[in-house]
PDB file of N, H, CA, C and O in Angstrom:
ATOM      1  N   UNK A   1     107.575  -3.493 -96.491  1.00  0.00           N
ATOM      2  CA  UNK A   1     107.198  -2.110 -96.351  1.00  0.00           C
ATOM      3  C   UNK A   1     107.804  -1.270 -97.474  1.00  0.00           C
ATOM      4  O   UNK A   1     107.256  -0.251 -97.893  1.00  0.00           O
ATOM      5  N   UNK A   2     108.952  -1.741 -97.938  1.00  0.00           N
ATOM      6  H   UNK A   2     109.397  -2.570 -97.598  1.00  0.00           H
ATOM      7  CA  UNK A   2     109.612  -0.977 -99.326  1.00  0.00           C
ATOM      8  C   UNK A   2     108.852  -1.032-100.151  1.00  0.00           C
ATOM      9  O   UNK A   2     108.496   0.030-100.662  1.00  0.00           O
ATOM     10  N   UNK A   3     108.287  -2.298-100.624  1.00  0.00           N
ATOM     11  H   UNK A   3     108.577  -3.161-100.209  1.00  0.00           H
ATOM     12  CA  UNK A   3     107.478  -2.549-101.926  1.00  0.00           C
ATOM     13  C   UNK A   3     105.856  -1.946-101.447  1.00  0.00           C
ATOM     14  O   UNK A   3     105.149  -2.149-102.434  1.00  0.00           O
ATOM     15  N   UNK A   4     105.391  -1.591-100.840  1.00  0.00           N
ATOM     16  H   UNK A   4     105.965  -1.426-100.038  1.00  0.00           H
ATOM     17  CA  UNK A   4     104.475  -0.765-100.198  1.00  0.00           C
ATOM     18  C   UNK A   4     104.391   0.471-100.072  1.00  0.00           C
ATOM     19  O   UNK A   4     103.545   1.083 -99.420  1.00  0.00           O
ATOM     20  N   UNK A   5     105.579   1.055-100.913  1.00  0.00           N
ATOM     21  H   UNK A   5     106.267   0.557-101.442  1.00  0.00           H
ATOM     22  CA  UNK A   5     105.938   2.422-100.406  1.00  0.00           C
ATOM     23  C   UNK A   5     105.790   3.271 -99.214  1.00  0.00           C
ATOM     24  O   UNK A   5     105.338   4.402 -99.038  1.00  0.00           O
ATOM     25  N   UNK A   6     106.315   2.371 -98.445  1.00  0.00           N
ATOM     26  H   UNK A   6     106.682   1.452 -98.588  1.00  0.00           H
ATOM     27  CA  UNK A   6     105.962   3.261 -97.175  1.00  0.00           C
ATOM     28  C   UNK A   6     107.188   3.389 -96.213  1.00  0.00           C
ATOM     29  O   UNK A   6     106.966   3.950 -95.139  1.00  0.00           O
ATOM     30  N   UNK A   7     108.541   2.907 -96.481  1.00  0.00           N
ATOM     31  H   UNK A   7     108.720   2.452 -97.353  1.00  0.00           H
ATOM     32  CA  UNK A   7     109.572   3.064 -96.163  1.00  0.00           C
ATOM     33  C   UNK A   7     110.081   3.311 -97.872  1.00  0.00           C
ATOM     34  O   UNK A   7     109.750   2.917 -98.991  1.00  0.00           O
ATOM     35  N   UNK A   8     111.534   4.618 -96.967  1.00  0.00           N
ATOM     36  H   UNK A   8     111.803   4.938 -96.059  1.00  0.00           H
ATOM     37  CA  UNK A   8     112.472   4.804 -98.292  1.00  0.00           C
ATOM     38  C   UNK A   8     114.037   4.617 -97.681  1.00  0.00           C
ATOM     39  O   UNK A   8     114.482   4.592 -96.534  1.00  0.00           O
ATOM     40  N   UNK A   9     114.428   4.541 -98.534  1.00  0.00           N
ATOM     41  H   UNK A   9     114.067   4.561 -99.467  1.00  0.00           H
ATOM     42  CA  UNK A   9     116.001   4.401 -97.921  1.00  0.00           C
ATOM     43  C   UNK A   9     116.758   5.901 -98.084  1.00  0.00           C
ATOM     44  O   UNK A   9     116.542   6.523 -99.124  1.00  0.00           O
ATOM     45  N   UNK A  10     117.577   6.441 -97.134  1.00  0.00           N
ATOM     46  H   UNK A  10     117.752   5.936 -96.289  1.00  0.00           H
ATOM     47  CA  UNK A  10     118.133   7.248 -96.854  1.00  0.00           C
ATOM     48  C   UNK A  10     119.494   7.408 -96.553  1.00  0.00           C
ATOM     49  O   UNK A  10     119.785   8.309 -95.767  1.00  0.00           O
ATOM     50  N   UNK A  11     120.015   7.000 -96.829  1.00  0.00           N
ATOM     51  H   UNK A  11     119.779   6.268 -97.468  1.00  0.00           H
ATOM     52  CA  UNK A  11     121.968   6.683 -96.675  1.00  0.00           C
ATOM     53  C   UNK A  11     121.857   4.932 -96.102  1.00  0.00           C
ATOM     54  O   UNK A  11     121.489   3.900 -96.664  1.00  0.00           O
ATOM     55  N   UNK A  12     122.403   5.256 -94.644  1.00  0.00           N
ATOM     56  H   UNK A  12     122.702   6.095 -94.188  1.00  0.00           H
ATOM     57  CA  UNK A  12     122.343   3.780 -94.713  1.00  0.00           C
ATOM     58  C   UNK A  12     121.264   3.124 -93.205  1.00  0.00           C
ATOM     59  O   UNK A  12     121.506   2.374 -92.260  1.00  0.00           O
ATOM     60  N   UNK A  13     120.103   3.863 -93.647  1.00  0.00           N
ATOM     61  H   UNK A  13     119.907   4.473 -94.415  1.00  0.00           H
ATOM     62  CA  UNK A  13     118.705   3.931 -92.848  1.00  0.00           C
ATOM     63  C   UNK A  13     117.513   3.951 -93.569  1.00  0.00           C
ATOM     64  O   UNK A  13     117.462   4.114 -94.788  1.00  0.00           O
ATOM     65  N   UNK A  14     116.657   3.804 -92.920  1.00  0.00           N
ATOM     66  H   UNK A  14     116.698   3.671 -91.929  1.00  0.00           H
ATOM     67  CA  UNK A  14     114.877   3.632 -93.986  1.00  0.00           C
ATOM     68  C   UNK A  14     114.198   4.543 -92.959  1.00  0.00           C
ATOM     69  O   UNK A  14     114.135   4.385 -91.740  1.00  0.00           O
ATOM     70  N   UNK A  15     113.692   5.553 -93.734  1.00  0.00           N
ATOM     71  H   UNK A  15     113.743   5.682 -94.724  1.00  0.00           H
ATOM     72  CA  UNK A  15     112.613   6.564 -93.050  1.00  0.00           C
ATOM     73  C   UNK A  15     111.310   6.178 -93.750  1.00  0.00           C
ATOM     74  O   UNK A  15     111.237   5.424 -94.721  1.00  0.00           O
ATOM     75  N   UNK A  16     110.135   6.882 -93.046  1.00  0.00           N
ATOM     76  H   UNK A  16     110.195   7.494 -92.258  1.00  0.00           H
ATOM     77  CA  UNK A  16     109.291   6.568 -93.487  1.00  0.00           C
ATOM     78  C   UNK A  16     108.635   7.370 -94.511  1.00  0.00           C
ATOM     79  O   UNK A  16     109.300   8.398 -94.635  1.00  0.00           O
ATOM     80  N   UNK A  17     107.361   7.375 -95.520  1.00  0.00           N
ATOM     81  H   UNK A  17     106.821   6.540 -95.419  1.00  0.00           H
ATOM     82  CA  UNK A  17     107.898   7.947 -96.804  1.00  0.00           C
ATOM     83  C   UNK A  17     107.046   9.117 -96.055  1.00  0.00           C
ATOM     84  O   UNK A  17     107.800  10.088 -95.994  1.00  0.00           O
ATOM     85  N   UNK A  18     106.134   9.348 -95.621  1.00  0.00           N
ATOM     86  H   UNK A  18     105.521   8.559 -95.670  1.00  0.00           H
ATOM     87  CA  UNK A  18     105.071  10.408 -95.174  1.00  0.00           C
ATOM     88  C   UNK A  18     105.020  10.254 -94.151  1.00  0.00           C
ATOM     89  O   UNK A  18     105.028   9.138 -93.632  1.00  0.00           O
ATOM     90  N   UNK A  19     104.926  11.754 -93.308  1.00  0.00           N
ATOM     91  H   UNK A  19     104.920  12.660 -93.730  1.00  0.00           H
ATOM     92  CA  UNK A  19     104.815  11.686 -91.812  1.00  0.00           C
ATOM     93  C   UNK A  19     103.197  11.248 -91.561  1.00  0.00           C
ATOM     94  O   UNK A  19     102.851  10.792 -90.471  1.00  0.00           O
ATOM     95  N   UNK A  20     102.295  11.420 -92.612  1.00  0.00           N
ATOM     96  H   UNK A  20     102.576  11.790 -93.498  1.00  0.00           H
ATOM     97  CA  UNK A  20     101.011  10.783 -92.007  1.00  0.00           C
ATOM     98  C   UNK A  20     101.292   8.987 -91.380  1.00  0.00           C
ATOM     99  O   UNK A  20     100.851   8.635 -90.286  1.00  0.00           O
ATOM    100  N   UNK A  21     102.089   8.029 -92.312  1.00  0.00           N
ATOM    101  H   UNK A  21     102.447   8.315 -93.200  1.00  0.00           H
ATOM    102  CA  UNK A  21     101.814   6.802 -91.791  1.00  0.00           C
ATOM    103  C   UNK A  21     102.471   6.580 -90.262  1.00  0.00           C
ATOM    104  O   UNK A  21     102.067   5.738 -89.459  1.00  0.00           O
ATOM    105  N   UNK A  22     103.614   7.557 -90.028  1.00  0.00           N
ATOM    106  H   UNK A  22     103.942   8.242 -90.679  1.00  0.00           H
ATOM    107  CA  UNK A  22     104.198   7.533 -89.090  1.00  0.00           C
ATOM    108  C   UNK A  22     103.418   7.860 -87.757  1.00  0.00           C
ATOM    109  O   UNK A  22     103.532   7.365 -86.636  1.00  0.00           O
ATOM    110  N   UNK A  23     102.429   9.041 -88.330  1.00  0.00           N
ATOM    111  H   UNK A  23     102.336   9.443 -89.241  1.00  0.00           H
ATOM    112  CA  UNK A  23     101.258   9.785 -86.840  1.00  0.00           C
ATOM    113  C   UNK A  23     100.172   8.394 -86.673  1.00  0.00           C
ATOM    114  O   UNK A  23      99.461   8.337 -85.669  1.00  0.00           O
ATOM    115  N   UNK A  24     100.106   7.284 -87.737  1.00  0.00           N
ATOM    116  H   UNK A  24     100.684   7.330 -88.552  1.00  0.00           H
ATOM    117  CA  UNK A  24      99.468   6.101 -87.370  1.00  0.00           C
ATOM    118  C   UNK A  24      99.928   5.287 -86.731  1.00  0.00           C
ATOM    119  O   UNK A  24      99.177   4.447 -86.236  1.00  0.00           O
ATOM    120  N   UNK A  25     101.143   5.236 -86.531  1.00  0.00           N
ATOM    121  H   UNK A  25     101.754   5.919 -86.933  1.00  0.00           H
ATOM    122  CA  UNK A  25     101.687   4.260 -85.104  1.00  0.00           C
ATOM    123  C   UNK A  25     101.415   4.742 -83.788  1.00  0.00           C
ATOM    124  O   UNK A  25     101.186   3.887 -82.933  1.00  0.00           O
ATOM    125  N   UNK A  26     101.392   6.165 -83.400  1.00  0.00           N
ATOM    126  H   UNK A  26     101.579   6.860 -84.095  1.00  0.00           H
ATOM    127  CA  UNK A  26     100.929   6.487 -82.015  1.00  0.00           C
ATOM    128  C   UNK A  26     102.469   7.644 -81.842  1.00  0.00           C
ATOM    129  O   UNK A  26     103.239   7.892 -82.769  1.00  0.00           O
ATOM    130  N   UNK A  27     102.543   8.000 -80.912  1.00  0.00           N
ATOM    131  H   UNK A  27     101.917   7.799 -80.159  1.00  0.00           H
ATOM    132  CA  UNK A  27     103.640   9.206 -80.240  1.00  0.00           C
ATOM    133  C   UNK A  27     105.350   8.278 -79.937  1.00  0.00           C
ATOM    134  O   UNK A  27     105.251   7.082 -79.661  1.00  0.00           O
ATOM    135  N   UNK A  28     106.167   8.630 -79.978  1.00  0.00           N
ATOM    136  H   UNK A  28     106.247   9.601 -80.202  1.00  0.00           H
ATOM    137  CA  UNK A  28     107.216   8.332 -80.097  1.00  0.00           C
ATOM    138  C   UNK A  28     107.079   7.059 -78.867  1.00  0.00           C
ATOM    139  O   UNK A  28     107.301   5.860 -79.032  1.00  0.00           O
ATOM    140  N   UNK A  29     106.713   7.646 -77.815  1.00  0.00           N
ATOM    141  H   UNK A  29     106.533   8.621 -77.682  1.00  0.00           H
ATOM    142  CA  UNK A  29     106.767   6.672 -76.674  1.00  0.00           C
ATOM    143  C   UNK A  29     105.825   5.797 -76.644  1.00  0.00           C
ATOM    144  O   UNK A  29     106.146   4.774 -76.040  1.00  0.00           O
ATOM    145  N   UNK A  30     104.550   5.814 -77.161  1.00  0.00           N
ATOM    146  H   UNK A  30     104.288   6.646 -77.651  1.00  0.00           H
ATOM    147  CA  UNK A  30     104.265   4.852 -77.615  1.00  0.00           C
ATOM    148  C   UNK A  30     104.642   3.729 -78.619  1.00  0.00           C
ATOM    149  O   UNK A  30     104.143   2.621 -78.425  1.00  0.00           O
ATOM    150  N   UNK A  31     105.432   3.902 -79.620  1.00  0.00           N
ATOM    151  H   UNK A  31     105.837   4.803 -79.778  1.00  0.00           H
ATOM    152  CA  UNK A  31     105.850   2.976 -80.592  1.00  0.00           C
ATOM    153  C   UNK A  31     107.046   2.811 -79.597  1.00  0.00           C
ATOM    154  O   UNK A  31     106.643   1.874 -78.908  1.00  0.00           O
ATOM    155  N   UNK A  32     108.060   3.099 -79.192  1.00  0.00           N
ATOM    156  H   UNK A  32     108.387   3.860 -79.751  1.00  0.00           H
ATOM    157  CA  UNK A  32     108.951   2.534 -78.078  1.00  0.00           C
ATOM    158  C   UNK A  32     108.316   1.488 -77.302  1.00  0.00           C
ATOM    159  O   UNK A  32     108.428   0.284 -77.533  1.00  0.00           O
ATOM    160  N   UNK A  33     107.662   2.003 -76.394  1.00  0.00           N
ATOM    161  H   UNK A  33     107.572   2.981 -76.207  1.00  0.00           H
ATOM    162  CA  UNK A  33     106.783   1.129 -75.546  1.00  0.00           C
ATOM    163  C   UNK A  33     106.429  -0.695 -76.019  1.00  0.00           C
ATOM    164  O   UNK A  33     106.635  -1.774 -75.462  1.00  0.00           O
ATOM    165  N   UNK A  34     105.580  -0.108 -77.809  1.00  0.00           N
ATOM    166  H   UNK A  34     105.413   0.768 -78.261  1.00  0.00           H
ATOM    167  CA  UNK A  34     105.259  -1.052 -78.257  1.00  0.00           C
ATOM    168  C   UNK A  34     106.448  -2.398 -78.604  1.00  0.00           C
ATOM    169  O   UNK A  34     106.099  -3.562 -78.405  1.00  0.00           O
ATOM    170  N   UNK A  35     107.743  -2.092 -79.092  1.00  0.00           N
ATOM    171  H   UNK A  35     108.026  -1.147 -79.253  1.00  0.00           H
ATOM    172  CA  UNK A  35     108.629  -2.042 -79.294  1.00  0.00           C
ATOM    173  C   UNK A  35     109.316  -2.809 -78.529  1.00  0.00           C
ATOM    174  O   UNK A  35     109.804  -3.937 -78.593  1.00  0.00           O
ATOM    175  N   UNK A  36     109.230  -1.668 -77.532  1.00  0.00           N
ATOM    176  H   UNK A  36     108.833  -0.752 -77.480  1.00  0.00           H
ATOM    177  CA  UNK A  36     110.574  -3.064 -75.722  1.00  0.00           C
ATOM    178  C   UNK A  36     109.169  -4.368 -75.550  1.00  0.00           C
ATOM    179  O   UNK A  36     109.449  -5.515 -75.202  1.00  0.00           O
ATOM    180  N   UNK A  37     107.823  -3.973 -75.833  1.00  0.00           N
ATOM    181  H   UNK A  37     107.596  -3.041 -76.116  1.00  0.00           H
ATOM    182  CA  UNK A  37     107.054  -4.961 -75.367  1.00  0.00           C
ATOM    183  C   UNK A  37     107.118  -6.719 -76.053  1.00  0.00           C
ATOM    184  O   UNK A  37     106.934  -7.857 -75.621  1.00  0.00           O
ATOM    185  N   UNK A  38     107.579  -5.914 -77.653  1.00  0.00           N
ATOM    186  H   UNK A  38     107.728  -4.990 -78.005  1.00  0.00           H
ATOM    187  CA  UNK A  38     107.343  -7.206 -78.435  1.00  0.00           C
ATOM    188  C   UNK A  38     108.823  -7.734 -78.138  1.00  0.00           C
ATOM    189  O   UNK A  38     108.797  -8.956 -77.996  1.00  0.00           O
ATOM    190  N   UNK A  39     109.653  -7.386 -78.049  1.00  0.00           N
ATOM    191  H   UNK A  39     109.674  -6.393 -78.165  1.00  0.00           H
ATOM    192  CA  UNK A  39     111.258  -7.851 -78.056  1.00  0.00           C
ATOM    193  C   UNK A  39     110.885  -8.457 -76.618  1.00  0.00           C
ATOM    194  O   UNK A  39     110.815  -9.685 -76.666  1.00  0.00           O
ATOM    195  N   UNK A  40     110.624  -7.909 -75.336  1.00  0.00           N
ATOM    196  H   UNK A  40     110.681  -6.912 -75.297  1.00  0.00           H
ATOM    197  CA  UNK A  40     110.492  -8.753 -74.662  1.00  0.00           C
ATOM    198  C   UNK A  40     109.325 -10.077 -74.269  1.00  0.00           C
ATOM    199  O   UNK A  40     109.132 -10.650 -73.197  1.00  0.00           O
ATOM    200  N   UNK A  41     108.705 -10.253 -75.561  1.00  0.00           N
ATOM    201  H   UNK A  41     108.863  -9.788 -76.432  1.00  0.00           H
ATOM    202  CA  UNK A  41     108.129 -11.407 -75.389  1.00  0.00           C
ATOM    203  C   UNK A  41     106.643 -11.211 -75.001  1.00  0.00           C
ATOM    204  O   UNK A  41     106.099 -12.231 -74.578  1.00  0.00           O
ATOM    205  N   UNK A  42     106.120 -10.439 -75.045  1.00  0.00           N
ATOM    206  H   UNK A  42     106.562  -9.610 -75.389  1.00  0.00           H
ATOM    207  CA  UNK A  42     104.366 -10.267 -73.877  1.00  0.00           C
ATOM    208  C   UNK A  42     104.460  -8.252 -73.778  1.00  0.00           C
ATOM    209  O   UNK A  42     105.198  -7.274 -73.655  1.00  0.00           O
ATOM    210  N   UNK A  43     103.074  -8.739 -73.951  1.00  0.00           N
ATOM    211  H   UNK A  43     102.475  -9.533 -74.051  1.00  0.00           H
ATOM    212  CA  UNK A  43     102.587  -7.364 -73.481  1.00  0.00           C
ATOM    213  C   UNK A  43     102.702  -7.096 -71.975  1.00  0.00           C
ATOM    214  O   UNK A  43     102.430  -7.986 -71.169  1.00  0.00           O
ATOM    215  N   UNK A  44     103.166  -5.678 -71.525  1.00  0.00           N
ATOM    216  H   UNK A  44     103.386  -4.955 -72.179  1.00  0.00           H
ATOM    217  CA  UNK A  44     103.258  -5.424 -70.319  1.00  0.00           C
ATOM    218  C   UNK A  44     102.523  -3.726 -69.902  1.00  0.00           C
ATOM    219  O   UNK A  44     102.794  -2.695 -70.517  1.00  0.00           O
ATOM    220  N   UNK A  45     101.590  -3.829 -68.744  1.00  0.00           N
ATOM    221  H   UNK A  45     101.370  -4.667 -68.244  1.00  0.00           H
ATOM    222  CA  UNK A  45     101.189  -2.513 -68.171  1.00  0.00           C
ATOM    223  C   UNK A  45     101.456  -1.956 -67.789  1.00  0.00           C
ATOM    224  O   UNK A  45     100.737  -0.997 -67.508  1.00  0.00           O
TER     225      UNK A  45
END
């Protein structure tokens, strides 16, 4: 995603470079959601 420019580094964190790619993942709780789903293994409803 660095070499993509679409993450930048920021002290000692990576933001993303434009809030547009960020409004393409979905609302905060959705990318959470997405998030606990993949760490725990399976999609859940």
């Amino acid at each position: 995603m660095w070499d993509l420019n679409i993450l930048s580094a920021t002290g000692d964190y990576y933001v993303f470079s434009t809030e547009s790619f960020r409004e393409l993942l979905g609302s905060r709780e959705q990318v959470e959601q997405a998030m606990t789903n993949y760490i725990d293994g399976g999609e859940k409803n």
